[in-house]
C-alpha positions in Angstrom: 41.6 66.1 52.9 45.4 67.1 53.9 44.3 70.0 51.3 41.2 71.0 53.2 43.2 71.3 56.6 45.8 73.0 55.3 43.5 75.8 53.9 41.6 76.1 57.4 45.0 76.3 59.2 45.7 78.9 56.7 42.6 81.0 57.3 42.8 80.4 61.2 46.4 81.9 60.9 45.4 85.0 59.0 42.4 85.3 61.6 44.6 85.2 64.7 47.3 87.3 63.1 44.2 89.7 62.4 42.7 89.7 65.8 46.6 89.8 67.3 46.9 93.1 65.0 43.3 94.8 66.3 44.2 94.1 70.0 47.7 95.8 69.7 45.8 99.0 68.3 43.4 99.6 70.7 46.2 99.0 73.6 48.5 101.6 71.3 45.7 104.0 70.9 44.3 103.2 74.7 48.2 103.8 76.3 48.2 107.3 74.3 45.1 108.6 76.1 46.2 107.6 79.6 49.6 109.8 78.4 48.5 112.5 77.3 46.0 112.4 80.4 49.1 112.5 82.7 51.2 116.7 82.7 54.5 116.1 82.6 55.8 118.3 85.5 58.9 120.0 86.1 60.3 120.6 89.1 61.4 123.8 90.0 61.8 124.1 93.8 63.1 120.4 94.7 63.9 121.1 98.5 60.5 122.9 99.3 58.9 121.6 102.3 55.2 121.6 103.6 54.2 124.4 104.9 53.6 124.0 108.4 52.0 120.7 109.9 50.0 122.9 112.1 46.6 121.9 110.4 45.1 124.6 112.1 47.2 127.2 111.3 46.2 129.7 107.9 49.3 128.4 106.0 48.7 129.8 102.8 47.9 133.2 101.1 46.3 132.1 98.1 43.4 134.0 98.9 45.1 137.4 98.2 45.9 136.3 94.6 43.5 138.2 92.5 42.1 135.9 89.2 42.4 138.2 86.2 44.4 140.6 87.6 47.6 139.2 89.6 50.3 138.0 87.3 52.6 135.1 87.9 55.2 137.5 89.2 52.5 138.9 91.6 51.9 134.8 92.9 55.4 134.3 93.2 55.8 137.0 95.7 52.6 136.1 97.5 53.1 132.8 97.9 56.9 131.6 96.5 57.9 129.7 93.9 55.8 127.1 92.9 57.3 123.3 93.8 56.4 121.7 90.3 55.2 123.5 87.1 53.5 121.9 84.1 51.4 123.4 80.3 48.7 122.2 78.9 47.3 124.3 75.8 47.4 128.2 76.7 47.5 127.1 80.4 50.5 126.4 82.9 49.6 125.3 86.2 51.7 126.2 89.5 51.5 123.2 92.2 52.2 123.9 95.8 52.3 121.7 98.5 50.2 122.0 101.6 50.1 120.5 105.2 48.9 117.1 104.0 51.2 115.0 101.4 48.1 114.2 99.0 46.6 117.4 98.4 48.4 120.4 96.3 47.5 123.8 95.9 47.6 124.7 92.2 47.6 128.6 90.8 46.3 128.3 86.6 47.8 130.8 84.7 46.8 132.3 81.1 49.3 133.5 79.2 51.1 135.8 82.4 47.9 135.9 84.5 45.8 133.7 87.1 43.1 132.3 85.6 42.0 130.2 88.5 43.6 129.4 92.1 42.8 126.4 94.2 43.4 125.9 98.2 43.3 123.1 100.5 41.3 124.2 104.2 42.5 122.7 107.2 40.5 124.8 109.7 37.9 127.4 110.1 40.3 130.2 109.1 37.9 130.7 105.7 35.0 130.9 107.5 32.2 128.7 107.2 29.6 128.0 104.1 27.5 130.1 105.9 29.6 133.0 105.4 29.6 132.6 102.0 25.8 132.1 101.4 25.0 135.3 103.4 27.2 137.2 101.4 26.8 136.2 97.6 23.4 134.2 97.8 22.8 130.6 96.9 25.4 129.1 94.8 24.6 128.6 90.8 26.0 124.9 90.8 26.8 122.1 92.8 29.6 120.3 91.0 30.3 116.2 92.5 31.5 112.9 91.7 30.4 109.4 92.8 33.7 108.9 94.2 33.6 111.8 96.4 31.7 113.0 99.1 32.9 116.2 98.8 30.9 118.6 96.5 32.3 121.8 95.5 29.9 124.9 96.0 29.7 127.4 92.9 29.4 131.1 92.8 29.9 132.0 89.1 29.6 135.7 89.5 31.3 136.1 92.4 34.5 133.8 91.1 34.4 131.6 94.0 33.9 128.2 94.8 34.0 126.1 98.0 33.9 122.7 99.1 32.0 121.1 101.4 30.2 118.0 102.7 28.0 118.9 105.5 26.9 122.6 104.6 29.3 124.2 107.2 32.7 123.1 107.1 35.0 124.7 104.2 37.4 121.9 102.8 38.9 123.7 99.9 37.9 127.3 97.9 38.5 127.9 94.3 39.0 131.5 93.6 38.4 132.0 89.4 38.1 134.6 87.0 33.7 135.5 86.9 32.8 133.2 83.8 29.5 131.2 82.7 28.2 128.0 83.8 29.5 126.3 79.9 32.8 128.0 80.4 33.7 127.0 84.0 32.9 123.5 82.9 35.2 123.4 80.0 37.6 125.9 81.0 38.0 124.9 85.1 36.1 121.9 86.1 37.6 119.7 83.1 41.0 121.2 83.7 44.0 118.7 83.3 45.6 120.8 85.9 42.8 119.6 88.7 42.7 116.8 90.5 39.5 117.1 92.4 37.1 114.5 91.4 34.0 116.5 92.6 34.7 119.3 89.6 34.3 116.6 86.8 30.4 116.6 86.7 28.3 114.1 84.2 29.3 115.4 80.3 26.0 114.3 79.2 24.6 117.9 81.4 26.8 119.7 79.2 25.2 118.3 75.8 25.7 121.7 74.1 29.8 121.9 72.6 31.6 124.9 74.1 32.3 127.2 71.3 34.2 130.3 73.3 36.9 131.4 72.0 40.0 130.2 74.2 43.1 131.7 72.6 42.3 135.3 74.3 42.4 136.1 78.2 40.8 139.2 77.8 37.4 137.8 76.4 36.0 136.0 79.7 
């Protein structure tokens, strides 16, 4: 009998020290996503301020960076330097801050030129969706997220996107290099550099693997 307990203590050990073993890989493996998830950002204007708290005022020039053309020197003298910069693959993203605390502006660079520039709207100074749908069309997509209301409007010839809720306020505009509907998924909406939830559509519409070739700017 003593035999007989000692053998299921035994086995009850090694299971525990088993199931102990499993739980500390997946939270090893799991802590590694959420990582690599995160950019590391360096800081490279630490005293920059906010803009202007004027919301109404057109605080930003983004919209005269050019994607595919302007460079990161061209950026810096539109707009400054950028308050934080961080890399991810071929891509280094320039964050800027805007009138509100949460929100950032961010300028994506490949290799020494802007890929894709993204800008907060405060005000009507961008116009209204109107404006945009009289002059390129109805958009291709509508990119959105169950945890926003916000959808993002998409014009993939034109290389511009815009949010908005009600069909006539403009929230934010994404200005991008003129791409297809599989690239701007995998290349813009799924960028690391984003934080807009309304860009990270359902992956199951994008069943199809993206097979463009991302080392070289000039193939877009």
């Amino acid at each position: 009998m003593i035999d007989f307990i000692k053998k299921h203590i035994f086995l009850l050990a090694i299971s525990l020290f088993l199931v102990i073993g499993v739980v500390a890989i997946i939270l090893t493996l799991t802590s590694g996503e959420d990582e690599s998830a995160v950019l590391e950002r360096e800081v490279v204007d630490p005293d920059q301020a906010p803009p202007t708290m004027d919301l109404e005022a057109d605080y930003s020039r983004i919209n005269e960076i050019i994607p595919g053309e302007s460079t990161r020197e061209d950026v810096e003298k539109i707009i400054g330097r950028p308050y934080t910069v961080s890399t991810h693959d071929v891509f280094t993203y320039m964050y800027y801050k805007t009138p509100i605390e949460f929100f950032e502006n961010v300028v994506a660079l490949r290799g020494e030129t802007v890929y894709y520039a993204l800008e907060y709207v405060y005000s009507d100074y961008r116009g209204a969706f109107s404006d945009y749908t009289d002059k390129y069309g109805e958009p291709d997509l509508v990119y959105w997220s169950n945890e926003s209301e916000w959808p993002w409007h998409i014009f993939l010839e034109e290389g511009v996107a815009v949010e908005s809720s009600n069909l006539q306020d403009i929230t934010g505009v994404l200005y991008f290099v003129p791409q297809s509907e599989a690239s701007f998924y995998y290349r813009i909406a799924s960028s690391p550099g984003l934080d807009t939830l309304a860009l990270e559509q359902q992956l199951e519409q994008h069943e199809e693997p993206y097979t463009e070739d991302f080392a070289s700017p000039e193939e877009q």
